[in-house]
N, C-alpha and C positions, 0 to 999 in steps of 0.2 A: 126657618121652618114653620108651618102652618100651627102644630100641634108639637110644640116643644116636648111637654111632658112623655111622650114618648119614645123620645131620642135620648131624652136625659135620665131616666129615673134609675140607671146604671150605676150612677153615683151619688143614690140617694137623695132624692130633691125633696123639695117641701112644697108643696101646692100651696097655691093662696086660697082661701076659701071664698073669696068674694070676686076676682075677678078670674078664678081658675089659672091663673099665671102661676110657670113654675118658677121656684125661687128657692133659694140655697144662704141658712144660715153661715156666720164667722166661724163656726165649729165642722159643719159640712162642707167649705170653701177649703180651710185649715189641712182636714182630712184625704182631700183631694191632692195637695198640696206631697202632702208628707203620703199619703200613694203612689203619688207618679216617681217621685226620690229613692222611695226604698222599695227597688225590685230586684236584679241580677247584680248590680253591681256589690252589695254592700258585702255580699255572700264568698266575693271573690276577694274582699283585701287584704287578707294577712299574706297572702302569697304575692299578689301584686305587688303591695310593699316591702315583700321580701325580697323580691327580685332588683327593688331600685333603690332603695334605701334603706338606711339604719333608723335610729329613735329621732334624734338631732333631726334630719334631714324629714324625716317622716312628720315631725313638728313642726318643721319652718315652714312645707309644704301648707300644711290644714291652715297653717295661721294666712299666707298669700291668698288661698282659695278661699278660708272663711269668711277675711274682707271681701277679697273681691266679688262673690258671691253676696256677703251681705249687703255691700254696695246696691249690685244689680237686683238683689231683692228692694233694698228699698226706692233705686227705681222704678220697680212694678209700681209699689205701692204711691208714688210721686208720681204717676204719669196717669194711675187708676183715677186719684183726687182731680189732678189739672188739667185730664181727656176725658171727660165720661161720657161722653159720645163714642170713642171707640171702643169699642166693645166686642170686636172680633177675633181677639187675638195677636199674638206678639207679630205677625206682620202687617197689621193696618199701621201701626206706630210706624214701621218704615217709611210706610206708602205713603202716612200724615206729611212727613220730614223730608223724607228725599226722594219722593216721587214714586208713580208706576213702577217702573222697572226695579228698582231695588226692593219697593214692594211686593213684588213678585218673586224676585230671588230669595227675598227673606224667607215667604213660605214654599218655596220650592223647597229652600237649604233645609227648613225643619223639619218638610213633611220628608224627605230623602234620609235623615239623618235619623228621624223615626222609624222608618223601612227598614233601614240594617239594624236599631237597635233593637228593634222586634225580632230580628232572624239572631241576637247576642242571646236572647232568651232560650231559643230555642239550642242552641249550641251547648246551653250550659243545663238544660233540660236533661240534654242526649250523653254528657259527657257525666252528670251526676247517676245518670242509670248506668252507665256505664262503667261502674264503681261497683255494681252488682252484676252487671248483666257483660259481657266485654263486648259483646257482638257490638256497642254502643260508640265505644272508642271513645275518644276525646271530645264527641258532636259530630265526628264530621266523616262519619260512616255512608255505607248507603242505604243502611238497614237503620241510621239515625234520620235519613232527611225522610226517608220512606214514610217515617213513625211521625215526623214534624209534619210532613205536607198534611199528612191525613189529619192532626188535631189545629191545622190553619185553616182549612176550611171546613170543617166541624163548627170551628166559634165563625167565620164565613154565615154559614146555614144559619148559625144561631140569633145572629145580628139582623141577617136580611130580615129575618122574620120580628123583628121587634125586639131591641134591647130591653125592655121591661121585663124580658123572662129570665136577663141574668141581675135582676137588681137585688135579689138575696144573697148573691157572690159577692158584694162589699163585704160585709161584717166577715163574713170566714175567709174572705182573702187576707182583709187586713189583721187578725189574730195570729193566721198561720204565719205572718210573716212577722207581725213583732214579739211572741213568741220566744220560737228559737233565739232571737237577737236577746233578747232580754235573760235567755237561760244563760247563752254564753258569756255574756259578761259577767253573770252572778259566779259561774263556773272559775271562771279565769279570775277571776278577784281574790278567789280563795288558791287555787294553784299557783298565783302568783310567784315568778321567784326573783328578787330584786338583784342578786347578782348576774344573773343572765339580762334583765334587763340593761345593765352598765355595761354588760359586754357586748350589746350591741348596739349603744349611744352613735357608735358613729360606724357602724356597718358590721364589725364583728373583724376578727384575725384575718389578713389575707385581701381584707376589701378596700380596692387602693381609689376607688371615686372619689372627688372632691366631694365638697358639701352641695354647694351650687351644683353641680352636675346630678346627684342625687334628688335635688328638687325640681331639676329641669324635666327629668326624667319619670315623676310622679304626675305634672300635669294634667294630660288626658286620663288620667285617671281620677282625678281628683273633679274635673267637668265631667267625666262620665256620669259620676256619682249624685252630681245635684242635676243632672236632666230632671225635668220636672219643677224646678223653683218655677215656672210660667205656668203652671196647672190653673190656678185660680185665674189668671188673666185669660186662658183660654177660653171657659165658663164663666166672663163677668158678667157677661150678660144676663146670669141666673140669678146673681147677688140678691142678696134684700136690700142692702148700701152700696154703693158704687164705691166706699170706705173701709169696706168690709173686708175687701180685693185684697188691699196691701198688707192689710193686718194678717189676714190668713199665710199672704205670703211669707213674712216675715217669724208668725210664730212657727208656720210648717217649718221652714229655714232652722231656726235654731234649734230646736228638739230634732231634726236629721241631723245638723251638725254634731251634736253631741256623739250620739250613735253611734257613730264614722268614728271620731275620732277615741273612742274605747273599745271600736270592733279593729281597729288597726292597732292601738300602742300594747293593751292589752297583749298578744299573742308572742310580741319581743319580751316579757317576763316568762313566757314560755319553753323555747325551743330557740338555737342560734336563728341568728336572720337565712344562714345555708338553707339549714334545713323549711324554713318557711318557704322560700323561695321554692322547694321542689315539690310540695303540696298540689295534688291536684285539684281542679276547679269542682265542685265549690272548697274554696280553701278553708273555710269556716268550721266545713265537716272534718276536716283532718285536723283542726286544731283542738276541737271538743274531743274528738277518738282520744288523744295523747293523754288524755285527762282522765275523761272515764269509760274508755274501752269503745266498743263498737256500736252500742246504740246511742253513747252519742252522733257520731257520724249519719243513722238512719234518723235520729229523730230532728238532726239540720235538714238532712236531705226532704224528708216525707214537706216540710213547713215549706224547704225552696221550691217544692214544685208546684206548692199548691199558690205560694206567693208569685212566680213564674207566671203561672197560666193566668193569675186576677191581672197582676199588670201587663200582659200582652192583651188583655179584654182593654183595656183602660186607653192601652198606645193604641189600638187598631182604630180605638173613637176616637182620638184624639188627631189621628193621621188621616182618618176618612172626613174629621170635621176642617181640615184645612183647607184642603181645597174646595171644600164644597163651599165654607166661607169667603175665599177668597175669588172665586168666579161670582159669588155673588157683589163685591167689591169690584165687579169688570178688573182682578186682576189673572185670574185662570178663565181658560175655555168653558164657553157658555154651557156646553152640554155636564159639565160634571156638575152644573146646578140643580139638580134634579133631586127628587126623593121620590122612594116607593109607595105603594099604600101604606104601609106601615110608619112612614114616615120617616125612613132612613136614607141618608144620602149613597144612594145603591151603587151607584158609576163612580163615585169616589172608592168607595171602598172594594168594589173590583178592583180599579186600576191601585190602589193599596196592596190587596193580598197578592195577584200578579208579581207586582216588584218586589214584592216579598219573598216570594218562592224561585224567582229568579235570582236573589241574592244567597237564598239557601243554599241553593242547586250549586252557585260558585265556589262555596265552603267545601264541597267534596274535593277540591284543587290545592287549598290551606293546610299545612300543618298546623297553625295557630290562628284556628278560626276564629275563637273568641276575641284574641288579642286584635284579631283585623278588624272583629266589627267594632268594638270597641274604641279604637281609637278614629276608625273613619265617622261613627256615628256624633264622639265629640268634637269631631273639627268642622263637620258640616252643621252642629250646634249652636257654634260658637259664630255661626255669620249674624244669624238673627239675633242673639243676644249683644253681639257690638251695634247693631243697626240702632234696637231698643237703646240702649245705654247711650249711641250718640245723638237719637233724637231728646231725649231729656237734658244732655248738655245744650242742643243747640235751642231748645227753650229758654236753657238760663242765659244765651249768649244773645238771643236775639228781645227776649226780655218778653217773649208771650205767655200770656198768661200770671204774670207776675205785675201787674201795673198796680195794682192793689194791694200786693204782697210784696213790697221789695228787701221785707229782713227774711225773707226765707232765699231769699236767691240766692246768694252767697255759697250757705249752706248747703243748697242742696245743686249748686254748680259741683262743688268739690265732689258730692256723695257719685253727680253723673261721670264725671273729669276720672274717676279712679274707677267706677267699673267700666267704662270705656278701654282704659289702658292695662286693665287686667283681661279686657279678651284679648285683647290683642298682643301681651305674653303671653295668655296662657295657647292661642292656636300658635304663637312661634316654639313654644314648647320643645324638647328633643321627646320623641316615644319611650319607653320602655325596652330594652331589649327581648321581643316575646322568647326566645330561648337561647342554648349557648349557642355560637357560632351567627348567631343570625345577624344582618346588618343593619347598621344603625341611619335611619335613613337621614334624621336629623333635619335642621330647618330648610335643606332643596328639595325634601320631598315632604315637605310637612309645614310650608306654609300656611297663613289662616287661611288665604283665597286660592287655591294652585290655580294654576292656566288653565287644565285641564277642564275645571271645574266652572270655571268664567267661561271658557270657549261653550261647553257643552250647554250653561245658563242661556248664553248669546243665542246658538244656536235654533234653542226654542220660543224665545224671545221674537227673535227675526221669523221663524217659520210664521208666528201665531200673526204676526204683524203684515206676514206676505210678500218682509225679506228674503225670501230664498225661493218659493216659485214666483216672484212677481206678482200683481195686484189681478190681472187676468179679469174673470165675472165677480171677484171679491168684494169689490168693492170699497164703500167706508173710509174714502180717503182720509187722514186729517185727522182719525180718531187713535184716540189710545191707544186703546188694546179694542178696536173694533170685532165684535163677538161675532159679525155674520164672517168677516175675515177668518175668522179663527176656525169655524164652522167649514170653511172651505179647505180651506187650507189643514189646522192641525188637527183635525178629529180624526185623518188617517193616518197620522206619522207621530204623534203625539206620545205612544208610548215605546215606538221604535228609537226615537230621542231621548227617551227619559232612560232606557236601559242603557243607551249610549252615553250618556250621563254619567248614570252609577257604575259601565265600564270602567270608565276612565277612571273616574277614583280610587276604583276596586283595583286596576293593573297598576294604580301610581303608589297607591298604601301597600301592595302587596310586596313590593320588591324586599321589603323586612321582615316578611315570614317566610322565609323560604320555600319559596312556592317550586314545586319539582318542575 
């Protein structure tokens, strides 16, 4: 970008005064970090975990995801120190290791994965008013997508015009949102009741799941939750320190972790896991109501919408800065390298809100909207994050970067070696059952990579390359991802593929929520 400060001042940047470069201290990297972490999901777990597990199981869970997450946290921070040339985001690292193409599926898979978890927000927007208002329903009304299209492109309007006009929306997005968090844990500490706690150690009376099966079952929910650990690596390039990176990622990391895991055990000293389980979205708000009557429930709800709307501002930059990054890397189409006068990447984030509101629109077909996007947005998360965590293994294995350092390699082999193989449980993962009756689609329809989702990658891969019409006046034999090829060929089918894309996942995820 020409004039960064622009684009960025969203999330608070700090100018340099001598060379006018924007730059982003350890505490505004940090902050960033623990933004993108705590937005829809945190609001939703005591029912989530109602629904899949007991205490035991609900422990086991946090403790696999804590490492394994902390793992890949700290290869952010290992890869920030031994790449600081890459500075684009969690798909250059692919593109570093194992080429174009995977480079390019990396940030195809985030920026996709972003899309629906933008349209999670809005579901659970629709379904929290809908706890007052019923026209609302569960999110997935027509009188909800009505209400959502129209405040998508509102923040649309807001952005084309220059993100510097929402950079006052940090500070009150992130109060409203640790706030409520903070009340209910103070709340629940004192309602605390430790016999119900025990009696729901391992599910409660009647609940015949294994243990394992109950952990299996929490996964995408527990990757839903730390989307965002890559916040600062998105933004390194604003760093003061290319050091700064990991540090922030790791402190964001543990202060979310905490959070999580007293906004889930907490609520099993409350109410049987049954009754958790049937809590509607936000489950946070039904569990403060039980305690102290009804304004607790409005005063979770009023903090989740306003926390909602700052991190749907946050993903929409976040999902429009990908591709535009990544065409600048010759790995997307040349044309979404653009930015407006104001200096926003305009044609990214069209083709952003588009698949947005086309993922919306599908929700009106879902019984369990939330649950759908939800688990599609963590499995399509979980591609870039194994790619990152395998390029820092295959540093430590081929020994780059480390010729001057060879007591840390060891080390930080193991630290790459385990979050490598925790993405890849956690996208084999079994779902959650989103409600009774529904099917359990399990690891055939819930692989890390489905067919589905490779074939539709290919697909545009090959268009953009000039596999599918042929090379014709495209030209650019022998290149890459040749941009006037692309020019030719996918600037007119480009987003007729990409919604064919998110089809196929959307018809492959859907078979578990019983879709009428």
């Amino acid at each position: 970008m020409a004039t960064e400060q622009n684009y960025g001042s969203a999330i608070d940047p700090v100018y340099g005064t001598e060379t006018g470069k924007q730059t982003l201290s350890v505490w505004a990297l940090t902050a960033l970090v623990v933004g993108s972490m705590v937005g829809a999901g945190i609001f939703t777990l005591p029912s989530a975990f109602g629904r899949a597990t007991g205490v035991v199981g609900g422990l086991i869970a946090w403790a696999i995801a804590g490492v394994g997450m902390l793992m890949l946290a700290f290869v952010f921070q290992n890869l920030a120190q031994r790449k600081p040339e890459l500075d684009s985001g969690v798909f250059i690292y692919a593109k570093a290791g194992f080429g174009n193409y995977l480079g390019f599926l990396a940030a195809l898979a985030f920026w996709s994965g972003t899309c629906v978890g933008n349209v999670s927000y809005f579901v659970l927007i629709s379904s929290t008013l809908g706890a007052f208002f019923p026209i609302f329903g569960d999110g997935n009304t027509v009188q909800a997508i009505i209400v959502s299209s129209v405040i998508i492109w509102l923040f649309h309007t807001m952005i084309m015009r220059g993100v510097q006009t929402a950079a006052g929306l940090n500070t009150i997005v992130t109060i409203a949102k640790i706030v409520p968090i903070l009340v209910f844990i103070f709340v629940l500490l004192f309602a605390f009741n430790p016999d119900v706690f025990m009696a729901n150690l391992l599910g409660g009376q009647g609940y015949e799941e294994s243990i394992w099966s109950q952990v299996r079952s929490t996964m995408l929910v527990t990757v839903f939750v730390f989307i965002g650990i890559e916040g600062a690596s998105i933004y390194s390039r604003y760093a003061e320190k290319r050091s700064d990176v990991g540090l922030a990622t790791v402190l964001g990391f543990v202060g979310v972790l905490c959070l999580l895991v007293l906004v889930t055990m907490l609520p099993f000293g409350l109410m049987p896991r049954a009754e958790l389980a049937e809590l509607r979205n936000p489950s946070m708000a039904g569990a403060l109501e039980a305690v102290v009557g009804r304004w607790g429930s409005i005063f979770v709800s009023v903090g989740l919408l306003i926390s909602v709307l700052g991190a749907f501002l946050a993903w929409t930059l976040f999902a429009a800065e990908v591709p535009f990054m990544a065409a600048k890397s010759n790995l997307m189409p040349s044309f979404l390298n653009h930015e407006n006068a104001q200096k926003v990447p305009s044609r990214s984030l069209w083709m952003t809100n588009i698949v947005v509101q086309g993922f919306l629109i599908i929700t009106l077909f879902a019984q369990n909207a939330f649950d759908l996007a939800l688990e599609l947005t963590s499995a399509m998360s979980l591609i870039p994050y194994l790619l990152v965590a395998a390029f820092a293994l295959k540093l430590t294995i081929t020994r780059e970067t480390y010729e001057t350092d060879a007591r840390s390699r060891t080390s930080e082999m193991i630290v790459s070696l385990v979050a490598t193989a925790y993405a890849i449980h956690a996208g084999g993962g079994r779902p959650r059952q989103a409600a009774a009756g529904s099917t359990d689609f399990g690891s055939r329809h819930n692989s890390l990579f489905p067919g589905s989702a490779r074939a539709g990658a290919e697909n545009i891969w090959l268009l953009g390359t000039g596999g599918v019409y042929g090379d014709g006046d495209c030209g650019a034999d022998g290149a890459v991802w040749p941009h006037d090829r692309i020019d030719c060929n996918l600037r007119r089918s480009i987003l007729l593929h990409l919604f064919g894309f998110a089809g196929l996942q959307v018809s492959k995820f859907s078979r578990s929520h019983a879709l009428p």
